[in-house]
PDB file with SEQRES, HELIX, SHEET and CRYST1 records, atoms N, CA, C and O in Angstrom:
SEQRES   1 A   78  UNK UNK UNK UNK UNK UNK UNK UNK UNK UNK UNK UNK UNK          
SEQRES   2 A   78  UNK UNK UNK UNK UNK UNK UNK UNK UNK UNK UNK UNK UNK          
SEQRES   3 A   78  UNK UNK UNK UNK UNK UNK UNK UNK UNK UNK UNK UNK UNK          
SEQRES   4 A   78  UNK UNK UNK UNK UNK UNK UNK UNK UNK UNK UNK UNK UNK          
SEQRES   5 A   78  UNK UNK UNK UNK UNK UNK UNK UNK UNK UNK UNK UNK UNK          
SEQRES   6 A   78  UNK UNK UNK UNK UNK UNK UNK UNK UNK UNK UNK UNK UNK          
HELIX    1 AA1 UNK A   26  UNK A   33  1                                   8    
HELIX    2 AA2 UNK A   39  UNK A   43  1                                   5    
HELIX    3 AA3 UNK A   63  UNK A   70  1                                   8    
SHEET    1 AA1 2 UNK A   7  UNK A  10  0                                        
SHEET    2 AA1 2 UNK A  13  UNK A  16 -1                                        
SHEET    1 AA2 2 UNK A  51  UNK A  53  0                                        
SHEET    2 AA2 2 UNK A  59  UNK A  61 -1                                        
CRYST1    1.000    1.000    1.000  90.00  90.00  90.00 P 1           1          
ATOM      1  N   UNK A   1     -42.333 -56.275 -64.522  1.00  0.00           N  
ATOM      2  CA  UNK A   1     -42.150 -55.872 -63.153  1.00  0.00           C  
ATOM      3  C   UNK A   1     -43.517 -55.842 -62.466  1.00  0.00           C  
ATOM      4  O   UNK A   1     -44.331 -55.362 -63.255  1.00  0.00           O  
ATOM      5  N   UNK A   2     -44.018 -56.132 -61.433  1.00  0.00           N  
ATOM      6  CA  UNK A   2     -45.297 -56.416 -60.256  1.00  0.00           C  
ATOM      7  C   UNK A   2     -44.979 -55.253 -59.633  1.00  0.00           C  
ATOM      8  O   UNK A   2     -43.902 -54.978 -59.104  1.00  0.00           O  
ATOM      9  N   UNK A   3     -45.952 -54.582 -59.713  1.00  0.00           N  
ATOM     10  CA  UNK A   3     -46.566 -53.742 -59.100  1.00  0.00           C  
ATOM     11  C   UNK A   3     -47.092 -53.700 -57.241  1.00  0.00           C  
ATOM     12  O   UNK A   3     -47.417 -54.708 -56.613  1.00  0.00           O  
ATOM     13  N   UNK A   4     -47.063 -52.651 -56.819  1.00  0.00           N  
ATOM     14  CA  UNK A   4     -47.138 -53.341 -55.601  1.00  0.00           C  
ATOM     15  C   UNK A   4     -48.855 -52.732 -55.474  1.00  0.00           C  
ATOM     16  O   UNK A   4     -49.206 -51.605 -55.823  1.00  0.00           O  
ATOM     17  N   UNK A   5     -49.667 -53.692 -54.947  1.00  0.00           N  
ATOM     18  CA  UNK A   5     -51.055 -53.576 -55.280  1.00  0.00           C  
ATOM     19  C   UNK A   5     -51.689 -51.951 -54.270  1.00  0.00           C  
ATOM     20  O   UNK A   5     -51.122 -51.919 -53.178  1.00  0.00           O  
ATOM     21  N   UNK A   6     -52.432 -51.043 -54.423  1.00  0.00           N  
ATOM     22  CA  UNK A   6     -52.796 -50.028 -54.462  1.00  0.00           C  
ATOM     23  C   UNK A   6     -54.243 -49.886 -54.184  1.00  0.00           C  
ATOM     24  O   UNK A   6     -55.005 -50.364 -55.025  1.00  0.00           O  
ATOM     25  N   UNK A   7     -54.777 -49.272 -53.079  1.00  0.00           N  
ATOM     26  CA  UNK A   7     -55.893 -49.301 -52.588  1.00  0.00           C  
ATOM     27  C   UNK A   7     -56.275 -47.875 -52.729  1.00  0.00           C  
ATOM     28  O   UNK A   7     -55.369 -47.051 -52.606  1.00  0.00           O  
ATOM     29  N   UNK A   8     -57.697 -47.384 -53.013  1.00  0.00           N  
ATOM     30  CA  UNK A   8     -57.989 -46.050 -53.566  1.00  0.00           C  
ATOM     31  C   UNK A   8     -59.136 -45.803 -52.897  1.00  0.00           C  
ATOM     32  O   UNK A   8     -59.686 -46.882 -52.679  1.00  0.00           O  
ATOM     33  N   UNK A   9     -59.698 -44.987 -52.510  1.00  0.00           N  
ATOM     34  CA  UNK A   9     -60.712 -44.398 -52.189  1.00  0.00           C  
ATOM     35  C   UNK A   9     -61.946 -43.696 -52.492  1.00  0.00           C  
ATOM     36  O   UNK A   9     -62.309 -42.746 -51.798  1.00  0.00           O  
ATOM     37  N   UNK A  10     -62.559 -44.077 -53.412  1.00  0.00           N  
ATOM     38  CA  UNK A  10     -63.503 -43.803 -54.357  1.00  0.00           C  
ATOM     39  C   UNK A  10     -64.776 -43.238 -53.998  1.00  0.00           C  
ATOM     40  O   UNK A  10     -65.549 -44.033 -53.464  1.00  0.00           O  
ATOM     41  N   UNK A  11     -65.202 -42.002 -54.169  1.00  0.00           N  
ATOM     42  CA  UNK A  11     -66.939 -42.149 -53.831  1.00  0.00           C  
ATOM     43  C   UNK A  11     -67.067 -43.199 -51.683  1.00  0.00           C  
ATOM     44  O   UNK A  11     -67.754 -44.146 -51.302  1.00  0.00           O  
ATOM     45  N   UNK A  12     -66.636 -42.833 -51.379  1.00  0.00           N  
ATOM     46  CA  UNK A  12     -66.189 -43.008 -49.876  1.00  0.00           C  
ATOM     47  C   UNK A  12     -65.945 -44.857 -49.992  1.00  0.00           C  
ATOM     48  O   UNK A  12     -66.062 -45.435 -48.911  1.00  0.00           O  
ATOM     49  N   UNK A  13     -65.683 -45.584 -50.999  1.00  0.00           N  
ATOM     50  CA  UNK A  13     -65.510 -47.217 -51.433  1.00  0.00           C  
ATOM     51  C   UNK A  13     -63.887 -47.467 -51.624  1.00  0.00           C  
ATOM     52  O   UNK A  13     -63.236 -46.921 -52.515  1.00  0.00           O  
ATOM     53  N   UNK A  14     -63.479 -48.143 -50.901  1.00  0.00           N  
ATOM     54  CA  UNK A  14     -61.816 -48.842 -50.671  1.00  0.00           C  
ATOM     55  C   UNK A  14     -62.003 -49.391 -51.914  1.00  0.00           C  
ATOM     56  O   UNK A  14     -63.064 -49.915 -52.254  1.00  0.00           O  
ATOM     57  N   UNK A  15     -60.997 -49.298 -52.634  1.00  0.00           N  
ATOM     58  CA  UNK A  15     -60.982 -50.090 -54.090  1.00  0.00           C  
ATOM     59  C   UNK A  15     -59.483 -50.324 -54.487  1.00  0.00           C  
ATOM     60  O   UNK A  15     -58.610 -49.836 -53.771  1.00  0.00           O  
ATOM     61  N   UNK A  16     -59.192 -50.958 -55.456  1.00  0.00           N  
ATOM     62  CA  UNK A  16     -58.108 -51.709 -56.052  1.00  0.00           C  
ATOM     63  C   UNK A  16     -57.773 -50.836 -56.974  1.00  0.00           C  
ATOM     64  O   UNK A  16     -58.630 -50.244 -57.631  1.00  0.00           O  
ATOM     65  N   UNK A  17     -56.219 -50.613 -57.166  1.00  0.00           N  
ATOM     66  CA  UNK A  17     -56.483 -49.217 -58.299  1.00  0.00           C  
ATOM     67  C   UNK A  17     -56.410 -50.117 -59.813  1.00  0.00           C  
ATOM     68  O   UNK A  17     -56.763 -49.879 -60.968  1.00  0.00           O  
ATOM     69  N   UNK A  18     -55.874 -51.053 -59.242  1.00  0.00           N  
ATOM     70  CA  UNK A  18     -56.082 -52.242 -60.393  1.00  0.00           C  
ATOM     71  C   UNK A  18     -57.389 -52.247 -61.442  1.00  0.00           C  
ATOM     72  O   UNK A  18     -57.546 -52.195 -62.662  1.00  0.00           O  
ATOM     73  N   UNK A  19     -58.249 -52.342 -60.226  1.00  0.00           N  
ATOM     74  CA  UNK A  19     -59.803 -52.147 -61.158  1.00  0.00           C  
ATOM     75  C   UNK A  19     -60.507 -50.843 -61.659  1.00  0.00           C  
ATOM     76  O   UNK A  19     -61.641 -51.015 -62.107  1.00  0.00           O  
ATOM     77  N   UNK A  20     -59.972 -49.443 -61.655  1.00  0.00           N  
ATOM     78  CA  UNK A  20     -60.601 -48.605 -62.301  1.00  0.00           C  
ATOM     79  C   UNK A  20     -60.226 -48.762 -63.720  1.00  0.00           C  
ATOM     80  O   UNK A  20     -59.195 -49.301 -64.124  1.00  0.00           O  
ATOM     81  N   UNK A  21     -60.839 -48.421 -64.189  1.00  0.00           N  
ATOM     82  CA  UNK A  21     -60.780 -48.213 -65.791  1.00  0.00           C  
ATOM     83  C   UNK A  21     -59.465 -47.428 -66.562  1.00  0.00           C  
ATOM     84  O   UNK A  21     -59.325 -46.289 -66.115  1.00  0.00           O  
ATOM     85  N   UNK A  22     -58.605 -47.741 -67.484  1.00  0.00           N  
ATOM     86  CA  UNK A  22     -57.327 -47.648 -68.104  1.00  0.00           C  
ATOM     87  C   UNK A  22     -57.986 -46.002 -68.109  1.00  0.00           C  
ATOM     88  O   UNK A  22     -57.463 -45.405 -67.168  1.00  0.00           O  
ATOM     89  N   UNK A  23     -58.651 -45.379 -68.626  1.00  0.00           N  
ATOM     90  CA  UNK A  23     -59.078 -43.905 -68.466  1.00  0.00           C  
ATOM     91  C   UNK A  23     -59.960 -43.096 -67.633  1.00  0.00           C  
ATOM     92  O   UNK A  23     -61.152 -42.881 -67.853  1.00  0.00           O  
ATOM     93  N   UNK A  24     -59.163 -42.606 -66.519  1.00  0.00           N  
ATOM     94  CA  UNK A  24     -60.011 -42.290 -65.433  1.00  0.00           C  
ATOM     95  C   UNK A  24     -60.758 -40.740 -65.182  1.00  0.00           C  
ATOM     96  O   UNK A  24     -59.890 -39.974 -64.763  1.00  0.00           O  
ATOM     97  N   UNK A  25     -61.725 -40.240 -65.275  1.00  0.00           N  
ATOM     98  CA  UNK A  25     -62.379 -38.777 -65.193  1.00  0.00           C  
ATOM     99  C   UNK A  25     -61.646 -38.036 -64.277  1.00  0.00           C  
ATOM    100  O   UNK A  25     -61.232 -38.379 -63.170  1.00  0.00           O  
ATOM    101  N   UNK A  26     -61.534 -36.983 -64.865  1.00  0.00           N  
ATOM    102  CA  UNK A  26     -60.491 -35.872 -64.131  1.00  0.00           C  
ATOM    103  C   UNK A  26     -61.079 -35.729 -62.309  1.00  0.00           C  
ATOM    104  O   UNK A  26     -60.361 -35.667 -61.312  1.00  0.00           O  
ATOM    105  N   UNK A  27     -62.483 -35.714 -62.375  1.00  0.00           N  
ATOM    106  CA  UNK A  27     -62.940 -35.550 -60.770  1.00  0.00           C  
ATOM    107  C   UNK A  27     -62.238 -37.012 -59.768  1.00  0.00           C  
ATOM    108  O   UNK A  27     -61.800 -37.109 -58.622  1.00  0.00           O  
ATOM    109  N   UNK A  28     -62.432 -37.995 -60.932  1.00  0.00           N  
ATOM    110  CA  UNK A  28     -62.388 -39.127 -60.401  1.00  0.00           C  
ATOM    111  C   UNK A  28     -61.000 -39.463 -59.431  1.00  0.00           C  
ATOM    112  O   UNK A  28     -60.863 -39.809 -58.258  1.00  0.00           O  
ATOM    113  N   UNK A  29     -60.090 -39.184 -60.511  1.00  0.00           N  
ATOM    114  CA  UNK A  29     -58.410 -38.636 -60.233  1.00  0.00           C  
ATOM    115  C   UNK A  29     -58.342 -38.233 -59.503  1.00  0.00           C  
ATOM    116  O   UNK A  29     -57.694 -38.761 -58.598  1.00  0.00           O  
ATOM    117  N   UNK A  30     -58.986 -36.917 -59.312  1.00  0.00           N  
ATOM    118  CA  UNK A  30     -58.699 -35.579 -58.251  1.00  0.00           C  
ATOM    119  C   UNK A  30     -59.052 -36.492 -57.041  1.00  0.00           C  
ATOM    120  O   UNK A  30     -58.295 -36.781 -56.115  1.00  0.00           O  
ATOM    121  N   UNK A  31     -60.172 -36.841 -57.195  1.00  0.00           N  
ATOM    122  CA  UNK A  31     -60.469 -37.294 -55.935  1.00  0.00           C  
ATOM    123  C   UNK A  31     -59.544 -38.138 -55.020  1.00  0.00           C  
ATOM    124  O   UNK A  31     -59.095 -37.969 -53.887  1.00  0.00           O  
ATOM    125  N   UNK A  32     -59.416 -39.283 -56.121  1.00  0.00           N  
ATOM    126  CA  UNK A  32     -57.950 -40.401 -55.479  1.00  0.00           C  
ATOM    127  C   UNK A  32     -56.706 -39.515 -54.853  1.00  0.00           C  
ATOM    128  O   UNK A  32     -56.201 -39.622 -53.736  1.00  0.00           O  
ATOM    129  N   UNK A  33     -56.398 -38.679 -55.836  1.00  0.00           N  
ATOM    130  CA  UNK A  33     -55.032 -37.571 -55.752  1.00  0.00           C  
ATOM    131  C   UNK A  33     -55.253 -36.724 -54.014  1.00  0.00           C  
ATOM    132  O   UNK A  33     -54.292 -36.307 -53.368  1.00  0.00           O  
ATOM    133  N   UNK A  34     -56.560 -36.640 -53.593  1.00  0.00           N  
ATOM    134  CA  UNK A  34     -57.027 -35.572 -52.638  1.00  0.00           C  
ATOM    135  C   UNK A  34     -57.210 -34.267 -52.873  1.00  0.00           C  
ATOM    136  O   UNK A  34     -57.161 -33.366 -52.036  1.00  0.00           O  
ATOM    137  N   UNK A  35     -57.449 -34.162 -54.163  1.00  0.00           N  
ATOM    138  CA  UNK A  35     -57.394 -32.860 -54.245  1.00  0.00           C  
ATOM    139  C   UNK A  35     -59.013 -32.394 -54.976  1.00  0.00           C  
ATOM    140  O   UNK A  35     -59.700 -33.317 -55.414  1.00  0.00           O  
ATOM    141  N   UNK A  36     -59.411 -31.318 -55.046  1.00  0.00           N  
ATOM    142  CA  UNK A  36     -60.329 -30.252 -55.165  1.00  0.00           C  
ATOM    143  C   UNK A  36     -60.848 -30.705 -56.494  1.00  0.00           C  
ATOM    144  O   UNK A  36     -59.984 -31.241 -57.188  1.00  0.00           O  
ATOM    145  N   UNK A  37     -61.973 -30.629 -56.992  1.00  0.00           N  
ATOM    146  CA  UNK A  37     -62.411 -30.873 -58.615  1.00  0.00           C  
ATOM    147  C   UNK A  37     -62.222 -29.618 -59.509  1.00  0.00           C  
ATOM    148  O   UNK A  37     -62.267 -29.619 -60.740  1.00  0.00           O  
ATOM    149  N   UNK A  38     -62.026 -28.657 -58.787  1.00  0.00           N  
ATOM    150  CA  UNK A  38     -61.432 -27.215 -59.366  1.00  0.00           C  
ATOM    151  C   UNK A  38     -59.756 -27.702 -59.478  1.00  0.00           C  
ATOM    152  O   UNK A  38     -59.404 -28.219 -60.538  1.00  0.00           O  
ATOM    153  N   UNK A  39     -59.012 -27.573 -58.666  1.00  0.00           N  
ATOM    154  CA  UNK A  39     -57.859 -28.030 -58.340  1.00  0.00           C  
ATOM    155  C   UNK A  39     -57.390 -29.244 -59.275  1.00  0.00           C  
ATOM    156  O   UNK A  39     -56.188 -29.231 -59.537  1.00  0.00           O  
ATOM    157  N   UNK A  40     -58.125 -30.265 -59.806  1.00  0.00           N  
ATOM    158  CA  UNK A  40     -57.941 -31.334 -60.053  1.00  0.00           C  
ATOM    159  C   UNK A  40     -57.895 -30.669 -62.078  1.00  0.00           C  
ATOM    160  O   UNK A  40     -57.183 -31.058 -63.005  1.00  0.00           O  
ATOM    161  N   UNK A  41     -58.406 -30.163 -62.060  1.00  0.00           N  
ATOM    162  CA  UNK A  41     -59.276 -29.784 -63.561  1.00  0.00           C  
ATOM    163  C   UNK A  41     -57.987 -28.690 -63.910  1.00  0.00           C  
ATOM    164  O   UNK A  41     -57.408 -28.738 -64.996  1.00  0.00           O  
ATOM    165  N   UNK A  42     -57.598 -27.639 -62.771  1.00  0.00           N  
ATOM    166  CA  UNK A  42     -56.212 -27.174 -63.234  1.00  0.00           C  
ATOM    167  C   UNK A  42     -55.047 -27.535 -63.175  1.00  0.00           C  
ATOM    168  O   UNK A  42     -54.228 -26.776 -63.693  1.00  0.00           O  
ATOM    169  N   UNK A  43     -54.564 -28.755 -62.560  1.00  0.00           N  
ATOM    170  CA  UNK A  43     -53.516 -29.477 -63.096  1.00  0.00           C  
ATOM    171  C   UNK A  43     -53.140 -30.199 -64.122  1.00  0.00           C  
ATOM    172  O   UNK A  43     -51.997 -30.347 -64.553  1.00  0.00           O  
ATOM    173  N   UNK A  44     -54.801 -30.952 -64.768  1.00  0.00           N  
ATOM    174  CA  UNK A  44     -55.124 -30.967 -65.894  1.00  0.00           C  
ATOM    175  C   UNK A  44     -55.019 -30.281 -66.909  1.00  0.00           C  
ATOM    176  O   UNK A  44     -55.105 -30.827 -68.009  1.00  0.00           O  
ATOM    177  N   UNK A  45     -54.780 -28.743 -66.778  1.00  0.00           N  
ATOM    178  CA  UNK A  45     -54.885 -27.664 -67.614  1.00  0.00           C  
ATOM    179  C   UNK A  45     -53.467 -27.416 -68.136  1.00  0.00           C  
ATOM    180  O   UNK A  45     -52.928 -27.178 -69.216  1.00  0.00           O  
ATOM    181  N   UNK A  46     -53.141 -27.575 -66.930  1.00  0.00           N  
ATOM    182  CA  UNK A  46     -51.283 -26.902 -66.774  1.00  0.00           C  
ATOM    183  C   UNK A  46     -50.349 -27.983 -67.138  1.00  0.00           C  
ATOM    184  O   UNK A  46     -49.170 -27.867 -67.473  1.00  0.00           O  
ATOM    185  N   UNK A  47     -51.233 -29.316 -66.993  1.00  0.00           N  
ATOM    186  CA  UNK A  47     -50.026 -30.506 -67.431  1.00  0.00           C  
ATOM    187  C   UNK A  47     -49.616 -30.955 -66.345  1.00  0.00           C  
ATOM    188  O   UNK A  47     -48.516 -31.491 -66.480  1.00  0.00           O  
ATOM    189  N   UNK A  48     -50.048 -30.983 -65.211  1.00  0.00           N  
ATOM    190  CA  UNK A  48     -49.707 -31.942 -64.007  1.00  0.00           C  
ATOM    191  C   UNK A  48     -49.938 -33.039 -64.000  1.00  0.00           C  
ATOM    192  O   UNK A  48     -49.171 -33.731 -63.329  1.00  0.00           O  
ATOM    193  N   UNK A  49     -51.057 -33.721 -64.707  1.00  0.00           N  
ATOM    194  CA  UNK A  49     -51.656 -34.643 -64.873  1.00  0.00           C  
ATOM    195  C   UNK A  49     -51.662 -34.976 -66.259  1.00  0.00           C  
ATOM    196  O   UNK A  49     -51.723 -34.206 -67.218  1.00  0.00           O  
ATOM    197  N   UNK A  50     -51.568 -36.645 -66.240  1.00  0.00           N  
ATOM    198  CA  UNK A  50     -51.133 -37.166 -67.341  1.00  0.00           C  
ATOM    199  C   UNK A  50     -52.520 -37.525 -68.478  1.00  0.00           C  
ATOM    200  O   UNK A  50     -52.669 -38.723 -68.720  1.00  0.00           O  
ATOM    201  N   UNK A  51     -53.405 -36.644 -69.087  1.00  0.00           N  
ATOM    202  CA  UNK A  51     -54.801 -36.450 -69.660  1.00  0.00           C  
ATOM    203  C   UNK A  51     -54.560 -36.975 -71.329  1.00  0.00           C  
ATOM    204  O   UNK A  51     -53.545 -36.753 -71.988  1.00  0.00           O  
ATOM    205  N   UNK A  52     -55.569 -37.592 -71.712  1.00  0.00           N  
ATOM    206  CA  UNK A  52     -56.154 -37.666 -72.963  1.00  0.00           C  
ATOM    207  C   UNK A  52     -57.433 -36.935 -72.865  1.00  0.00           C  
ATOM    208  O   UNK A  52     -58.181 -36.914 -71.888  1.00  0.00           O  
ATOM    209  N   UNK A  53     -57.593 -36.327 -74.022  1.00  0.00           N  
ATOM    210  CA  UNK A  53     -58.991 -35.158 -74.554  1.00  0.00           C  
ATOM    211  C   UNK A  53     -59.875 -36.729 -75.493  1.00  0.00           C  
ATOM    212  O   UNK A  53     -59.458 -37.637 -76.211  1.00  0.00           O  
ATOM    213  N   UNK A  54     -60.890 -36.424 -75.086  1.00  0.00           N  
ATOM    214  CA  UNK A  54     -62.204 -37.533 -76.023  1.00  0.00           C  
ATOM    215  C   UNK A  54     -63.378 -36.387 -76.047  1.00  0.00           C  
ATOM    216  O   UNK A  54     -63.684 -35.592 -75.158  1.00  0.00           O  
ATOM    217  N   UNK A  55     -63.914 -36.558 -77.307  1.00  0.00           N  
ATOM    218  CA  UNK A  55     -65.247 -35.806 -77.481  1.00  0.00           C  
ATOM    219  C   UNK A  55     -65.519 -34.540 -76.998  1.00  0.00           C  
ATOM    220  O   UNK A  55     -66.524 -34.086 -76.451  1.00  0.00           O  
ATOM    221  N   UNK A  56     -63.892 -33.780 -77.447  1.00  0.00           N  
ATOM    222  CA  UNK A  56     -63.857 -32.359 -77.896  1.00  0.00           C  
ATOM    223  C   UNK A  56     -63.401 -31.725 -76.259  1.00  0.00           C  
ATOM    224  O   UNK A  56     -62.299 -31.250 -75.984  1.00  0.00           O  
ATOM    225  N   UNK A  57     -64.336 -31.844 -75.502  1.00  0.00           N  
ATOM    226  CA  UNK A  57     -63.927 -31.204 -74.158  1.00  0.00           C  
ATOM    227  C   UNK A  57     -63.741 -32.521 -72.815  1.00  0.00           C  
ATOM    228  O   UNK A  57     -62.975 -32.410 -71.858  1.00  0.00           O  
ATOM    229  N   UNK A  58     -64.656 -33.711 -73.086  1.00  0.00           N  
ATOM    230  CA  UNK A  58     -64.149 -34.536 -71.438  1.00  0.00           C  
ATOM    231  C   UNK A  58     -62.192 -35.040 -71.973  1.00  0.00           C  
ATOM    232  O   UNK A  58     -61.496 -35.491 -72.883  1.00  0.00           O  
ATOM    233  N   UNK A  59     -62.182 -34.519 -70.586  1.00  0.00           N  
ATOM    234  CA  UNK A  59     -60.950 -34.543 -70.074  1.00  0.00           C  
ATOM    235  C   UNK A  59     -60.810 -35.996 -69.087  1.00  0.00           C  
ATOM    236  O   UNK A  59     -61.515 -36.405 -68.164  1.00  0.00           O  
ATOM    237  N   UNK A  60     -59.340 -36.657 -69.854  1.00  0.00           N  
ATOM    238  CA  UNK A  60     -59.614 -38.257 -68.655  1.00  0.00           C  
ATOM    239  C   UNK A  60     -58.119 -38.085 -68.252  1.00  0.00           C  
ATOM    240  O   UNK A  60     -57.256 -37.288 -68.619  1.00  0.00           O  
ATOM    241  N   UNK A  61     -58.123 -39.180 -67.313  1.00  0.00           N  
ATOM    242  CA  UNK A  61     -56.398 -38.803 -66.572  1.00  0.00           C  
ATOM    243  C   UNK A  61     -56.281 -40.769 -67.446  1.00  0.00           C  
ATOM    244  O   UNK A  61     -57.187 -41.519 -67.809  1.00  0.00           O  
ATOM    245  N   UNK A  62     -54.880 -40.926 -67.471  1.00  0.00           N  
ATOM    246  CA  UNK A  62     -54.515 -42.147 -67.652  1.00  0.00           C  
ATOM    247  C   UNK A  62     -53.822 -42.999 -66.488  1.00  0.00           C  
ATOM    248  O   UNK A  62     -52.663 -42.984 -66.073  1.00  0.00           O  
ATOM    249  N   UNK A  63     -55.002 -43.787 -66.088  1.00  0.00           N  
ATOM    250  CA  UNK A  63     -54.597 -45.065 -65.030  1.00  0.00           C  
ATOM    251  C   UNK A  63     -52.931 -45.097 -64.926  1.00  0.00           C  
ATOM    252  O   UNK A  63     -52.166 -44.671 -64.061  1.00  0.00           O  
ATOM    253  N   UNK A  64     -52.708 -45.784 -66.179  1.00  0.00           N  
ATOM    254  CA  UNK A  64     -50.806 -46.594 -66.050  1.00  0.00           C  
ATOM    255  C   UNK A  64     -49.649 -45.155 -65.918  1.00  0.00           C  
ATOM    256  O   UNK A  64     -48.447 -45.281 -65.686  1.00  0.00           O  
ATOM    257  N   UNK A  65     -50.245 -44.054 -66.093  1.00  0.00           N  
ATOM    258  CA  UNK A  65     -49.544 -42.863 -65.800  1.00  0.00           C  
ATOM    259  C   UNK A  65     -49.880 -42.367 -64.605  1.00  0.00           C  
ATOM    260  O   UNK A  65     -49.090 -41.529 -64.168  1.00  0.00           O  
ATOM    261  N   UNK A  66     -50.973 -42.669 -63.820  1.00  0.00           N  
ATOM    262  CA  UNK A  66     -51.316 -41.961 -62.566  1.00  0.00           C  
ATOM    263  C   UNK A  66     -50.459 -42.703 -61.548  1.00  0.00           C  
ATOM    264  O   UNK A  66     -49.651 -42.210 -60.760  1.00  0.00           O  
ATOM    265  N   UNK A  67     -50.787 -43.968 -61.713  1.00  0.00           N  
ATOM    266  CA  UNK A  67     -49.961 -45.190 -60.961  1.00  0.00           C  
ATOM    267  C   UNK A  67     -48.881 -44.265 -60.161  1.00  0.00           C  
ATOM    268  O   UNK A  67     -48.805 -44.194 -58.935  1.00  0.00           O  
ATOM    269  N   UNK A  68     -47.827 -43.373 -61.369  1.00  0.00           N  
ATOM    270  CA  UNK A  68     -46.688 -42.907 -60.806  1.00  0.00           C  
ATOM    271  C   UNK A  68     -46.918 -41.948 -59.687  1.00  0.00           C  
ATOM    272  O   UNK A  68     -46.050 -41.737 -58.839  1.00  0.00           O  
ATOM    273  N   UNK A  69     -48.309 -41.256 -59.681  1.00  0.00           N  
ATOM    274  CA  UNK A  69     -48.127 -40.526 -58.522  1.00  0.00           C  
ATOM    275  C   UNK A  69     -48.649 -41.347 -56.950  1.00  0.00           C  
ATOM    276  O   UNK A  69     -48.812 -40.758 -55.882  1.00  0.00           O  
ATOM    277  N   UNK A  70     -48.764 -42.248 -57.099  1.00  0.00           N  
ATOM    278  CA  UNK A  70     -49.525 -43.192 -56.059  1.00  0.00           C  
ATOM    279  C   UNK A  70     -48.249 -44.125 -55.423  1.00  0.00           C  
ATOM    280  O   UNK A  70     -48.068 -44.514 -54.269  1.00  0.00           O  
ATOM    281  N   UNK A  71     -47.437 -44.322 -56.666  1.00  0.00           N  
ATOM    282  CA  UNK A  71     -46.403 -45.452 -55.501  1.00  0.00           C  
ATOM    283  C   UNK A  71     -45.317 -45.041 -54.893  1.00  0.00           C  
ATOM    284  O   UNK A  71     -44.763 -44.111 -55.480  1.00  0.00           O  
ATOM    285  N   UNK A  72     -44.890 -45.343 -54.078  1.00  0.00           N  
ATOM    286  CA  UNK A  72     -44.122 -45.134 -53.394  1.00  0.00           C  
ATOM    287  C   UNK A  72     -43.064 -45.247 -53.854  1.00  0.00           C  
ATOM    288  O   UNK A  72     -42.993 -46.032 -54.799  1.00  0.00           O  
ATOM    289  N   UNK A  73     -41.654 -44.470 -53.377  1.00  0.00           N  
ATOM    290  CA  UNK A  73     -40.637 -44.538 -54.116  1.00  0.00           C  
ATOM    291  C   UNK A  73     -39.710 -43.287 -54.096  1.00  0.00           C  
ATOM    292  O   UNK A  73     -39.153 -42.888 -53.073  1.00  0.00           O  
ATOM    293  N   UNK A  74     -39.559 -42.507 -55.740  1.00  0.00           N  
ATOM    294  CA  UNK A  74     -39.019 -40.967 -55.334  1.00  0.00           C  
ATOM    295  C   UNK A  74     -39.858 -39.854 -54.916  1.00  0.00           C  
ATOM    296  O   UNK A  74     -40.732 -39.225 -55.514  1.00  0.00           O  
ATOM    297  N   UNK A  75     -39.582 -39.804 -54.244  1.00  0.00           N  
ATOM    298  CA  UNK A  75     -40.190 -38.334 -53.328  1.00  0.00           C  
ATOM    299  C   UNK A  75     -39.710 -37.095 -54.049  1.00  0.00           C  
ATOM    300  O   UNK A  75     -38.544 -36.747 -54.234  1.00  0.00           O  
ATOM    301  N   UNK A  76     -41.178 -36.305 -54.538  1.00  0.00           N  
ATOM    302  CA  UNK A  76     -40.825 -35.215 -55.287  1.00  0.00           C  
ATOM    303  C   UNK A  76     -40.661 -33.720 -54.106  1.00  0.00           C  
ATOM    304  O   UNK A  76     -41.522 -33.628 -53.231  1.00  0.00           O  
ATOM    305  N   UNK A  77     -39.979 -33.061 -54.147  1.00  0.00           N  
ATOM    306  CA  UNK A  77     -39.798 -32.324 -53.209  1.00  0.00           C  
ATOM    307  C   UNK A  77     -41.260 -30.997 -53.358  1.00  0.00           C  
ATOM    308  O   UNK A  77     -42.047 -31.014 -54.304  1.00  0.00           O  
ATOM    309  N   UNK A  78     -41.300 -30.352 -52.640  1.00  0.00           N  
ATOM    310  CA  UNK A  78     -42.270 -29.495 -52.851  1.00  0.00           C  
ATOM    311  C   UNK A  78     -41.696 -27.940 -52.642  1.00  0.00           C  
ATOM    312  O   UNK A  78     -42.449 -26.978 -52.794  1.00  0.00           O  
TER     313      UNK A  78                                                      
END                                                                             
């Protein structure tokens, strides 16, 4: 299935979400997501975010799992 291509906002740089890296830094996430690096780090905590642990404490979000909060589609209610 094709994906529908995804533009991100990086460090103030328009980018392809295509091209970040399959494991993305929790700030990095947050940032795309709009949200807070405090904020970003406790959804991480709580399981909002879809994380692998590397080298005991960095915390990464996973690209092909974030995807889901970026495309369009079902609308999660709030």
């Amino acid at each position: 299935m094709k994906h529908e291509e995804i533009f991100v906002i990086v460090d103030g740089k328009r980018i392809r979400f295509d091209d970040l890296p399959a494991l993305i830094p929790v700030p990095i996430a947050g940032e795309i997501l709009g949200l807070t690096r405090a904020t970003a780090y406790r959804y991480a905590a709580t399981g909002g975010l879809p994380i692998r642990r590397f080298g005991g404490r960095r915390l990464y979000v996973v690209k092909a799992k974030l995807r889901s909060f970026l495309e369009p589609g079902d609308e999660v209610a709030a």
